[in-house]
N, C-alpha and C positions, 0 to 999 in steps of 0.2 A: 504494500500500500504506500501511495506516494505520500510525502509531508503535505499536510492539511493548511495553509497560510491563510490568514485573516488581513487585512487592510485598515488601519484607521486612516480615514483622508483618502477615503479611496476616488471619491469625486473631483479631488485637487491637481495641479500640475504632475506633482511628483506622485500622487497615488492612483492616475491614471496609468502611469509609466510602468509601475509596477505591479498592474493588474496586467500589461504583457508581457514583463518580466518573470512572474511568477511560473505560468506556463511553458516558456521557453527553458526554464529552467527544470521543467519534468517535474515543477510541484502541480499541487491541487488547489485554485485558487478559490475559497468557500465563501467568499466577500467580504462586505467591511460597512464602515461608516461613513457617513457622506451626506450631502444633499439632495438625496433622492437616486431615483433608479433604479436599477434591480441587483436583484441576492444583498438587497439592505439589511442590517440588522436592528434591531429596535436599540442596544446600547452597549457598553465593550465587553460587559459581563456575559450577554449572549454571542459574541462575536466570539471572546476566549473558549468558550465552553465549549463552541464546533469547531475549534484550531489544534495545531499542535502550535503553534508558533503567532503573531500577531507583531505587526510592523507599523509602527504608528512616526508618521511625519505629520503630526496636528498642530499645536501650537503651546507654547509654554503652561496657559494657563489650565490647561488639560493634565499637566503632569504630575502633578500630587494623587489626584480623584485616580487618574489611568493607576500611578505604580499602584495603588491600593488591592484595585481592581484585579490588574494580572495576577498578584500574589495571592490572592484570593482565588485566583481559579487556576495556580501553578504549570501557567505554563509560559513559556517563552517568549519574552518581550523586548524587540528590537527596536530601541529608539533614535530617531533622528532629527526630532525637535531641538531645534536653537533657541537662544534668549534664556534659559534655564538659568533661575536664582539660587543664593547657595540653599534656600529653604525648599526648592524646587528637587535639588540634587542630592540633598538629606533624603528626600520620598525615594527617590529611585534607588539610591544607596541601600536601603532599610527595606526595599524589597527584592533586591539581591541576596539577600539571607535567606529569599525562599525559592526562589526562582532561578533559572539564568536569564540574563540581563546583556545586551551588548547595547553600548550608548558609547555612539562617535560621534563627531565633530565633523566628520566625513567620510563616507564608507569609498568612496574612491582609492583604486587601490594604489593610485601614482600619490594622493598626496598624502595615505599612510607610511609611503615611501620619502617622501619629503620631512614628514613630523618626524621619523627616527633620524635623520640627517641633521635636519634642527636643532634635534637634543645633542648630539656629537659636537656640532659645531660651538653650541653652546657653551659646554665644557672645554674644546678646543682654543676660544679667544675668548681671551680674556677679557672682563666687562669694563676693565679702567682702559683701556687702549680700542676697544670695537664697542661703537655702538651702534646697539639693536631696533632696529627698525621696522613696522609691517605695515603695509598698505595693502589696503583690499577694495575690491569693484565687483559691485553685483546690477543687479538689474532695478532698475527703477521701484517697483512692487517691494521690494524686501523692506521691512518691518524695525528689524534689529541689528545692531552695528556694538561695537564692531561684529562681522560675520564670527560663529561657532568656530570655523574654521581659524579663524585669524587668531582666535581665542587662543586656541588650540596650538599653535603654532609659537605664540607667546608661552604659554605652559610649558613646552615642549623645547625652550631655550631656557625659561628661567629654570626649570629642573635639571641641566646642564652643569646651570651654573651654581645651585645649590640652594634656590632661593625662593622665595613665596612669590608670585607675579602679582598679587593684589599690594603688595608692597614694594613693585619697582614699577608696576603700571600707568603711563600717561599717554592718556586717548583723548581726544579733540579739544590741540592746542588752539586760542585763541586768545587775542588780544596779548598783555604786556605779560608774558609769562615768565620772563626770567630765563637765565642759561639752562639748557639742559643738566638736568642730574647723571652725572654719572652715572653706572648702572640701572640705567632708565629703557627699560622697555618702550619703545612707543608706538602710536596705531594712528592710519589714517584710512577712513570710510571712504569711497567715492559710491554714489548711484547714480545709474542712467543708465538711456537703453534697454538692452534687454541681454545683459551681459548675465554670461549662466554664471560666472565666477573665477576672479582671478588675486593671485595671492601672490606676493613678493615677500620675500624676509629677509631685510639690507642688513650686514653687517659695516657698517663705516670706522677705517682707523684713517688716520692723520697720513699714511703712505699708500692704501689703498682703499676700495671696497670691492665687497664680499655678495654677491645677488641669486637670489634659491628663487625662482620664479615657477607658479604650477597656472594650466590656465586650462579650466571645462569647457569645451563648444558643446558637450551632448547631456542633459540631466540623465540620461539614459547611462552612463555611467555609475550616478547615485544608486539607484535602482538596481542596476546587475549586482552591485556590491551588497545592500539590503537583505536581497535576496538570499545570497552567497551568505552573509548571517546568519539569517534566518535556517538553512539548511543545516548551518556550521550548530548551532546555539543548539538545536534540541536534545542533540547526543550530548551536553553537557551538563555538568553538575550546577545547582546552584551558586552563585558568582556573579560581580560585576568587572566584564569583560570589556576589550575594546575591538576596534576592526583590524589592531596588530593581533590579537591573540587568533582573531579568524584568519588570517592570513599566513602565523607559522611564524610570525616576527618578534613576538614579544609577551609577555607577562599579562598576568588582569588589569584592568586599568587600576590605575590609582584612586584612592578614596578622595571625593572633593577635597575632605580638609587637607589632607597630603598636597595640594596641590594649588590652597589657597583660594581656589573657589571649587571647583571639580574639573569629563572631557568631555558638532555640532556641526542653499549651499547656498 
């Protein structure tokens, strides 16, 4: 019998995507949540209960209510809502004790390739001579900045370097802000268009710099990676996972607090 997948957001950009994802991938797609349309479910508790597995790209304020939810019906919850607060990421953390959990910042598998490089480089230059820079572009529609990913990517240097990113983090300089801090993380948003998502992570020293650039033309990439989660997650034990551990790359994810907030296109 094939893996049973559910959808939250199945009516959206991305849970369109992986309602043909699902089947290409030789699962069984049993539906989701949405705004209407068919194989809908009346709400996630009935959604989980006909899944083996349940992939939710909905929106932050769904995330407490959801992790409840899965844990309660122990089965496999792949999340890839961004914007997530650290009250948000305590829920999901706290139903990883019952469940498996995979919660990325991005299931694409080039820029899980990028965030390990990140943290390398991280710990490779040092933060009083290179400083750390991220700029991201997404499409007009997006909601929340800086991007999950760019978050991600920030996390993924300051753990390099040995350090809390809420505590070197400076995101939308304006006006008379003074020198940069030394070991200052920093972020800059752009939106427009209809850009799927692109992420730079400049390292600048006084003799050179340093440029990690990743860039998405297809959300269909998101989607293949989800999936590939989702498939990955139900052979596993309860845990909060990341799309490195799906991949063969790396460890469970780190607990929020490890990490000074938690890990979001």
């Amino acid at each position: 019998m094939s893996t049973r997948i559910g959808i939250a957001g199945i009516t959206g950009r991305m849970g369109r995507l992986l309602a043909e994802q699902v089947p290409a991938a030789g699962a069984t797609l049993i539906g989701g949540l949405g705004r209407g349309g068919s194989r809908q479910f009346a709400d996630l508790a009935a959604l989980a209960a006909a899944t083996d597995a349940v992939i939710d790209f909905t929106n932050a304020a769904t995330a407490p209510s959801n992790a409840r939810t899965m844990a309660e019906a122990g089965k496999a919850w792949i999340l890839g809502t961004s914007g997530l607060s650290a009250g948000d990421e305590a829920a999901v953390e706290q139903s990883a004790a019952r469940i498996p959990v995979v919660y990325a910042a991005n299931f694409s598998a080039g820029v899980n390739l990028v965030l390990a490089l990140a943290e390398r480089m991280g710990a490779a230059l040092p933060s009083e001579a290179y400083d750390a820079e991220i700029v991201e572009m997404h499409h007009r529609q997006k909601v929340d900045a800086p991007s999950g990913t760019a978050v991600g990517l920030g996390r993924a240097v300051a753990k390099g370097r040995g350090v809390r990113l809420d505590d070197v983090m400076e995101s939308g300089r304006d006006g008379h802000t003074g020198a940069r801090r030394t070991g200052a993380i920093g972020f800059a948003a752009l939106r427009g268009g209809q850009v799927v998502g692109e992420h730079s992570l400049i390292f600048a020293a006084g003799s050179e710099h340093i440029v990690l650039t990743h860039r998405a033309f297809d959300r269909r990439t998101f989607a293949t990676g989800a999936v590939r989660a989702a498939l990955w997650a139900v052979s596993q034990p309860p845990g909060l996972y990341s799309m490195m551990d799906v991949l063969g790359m790396g460890q469970r994810a780190p607990s929020p607090s490890s990490l000074g907030e938690q890990p979001s296109t």
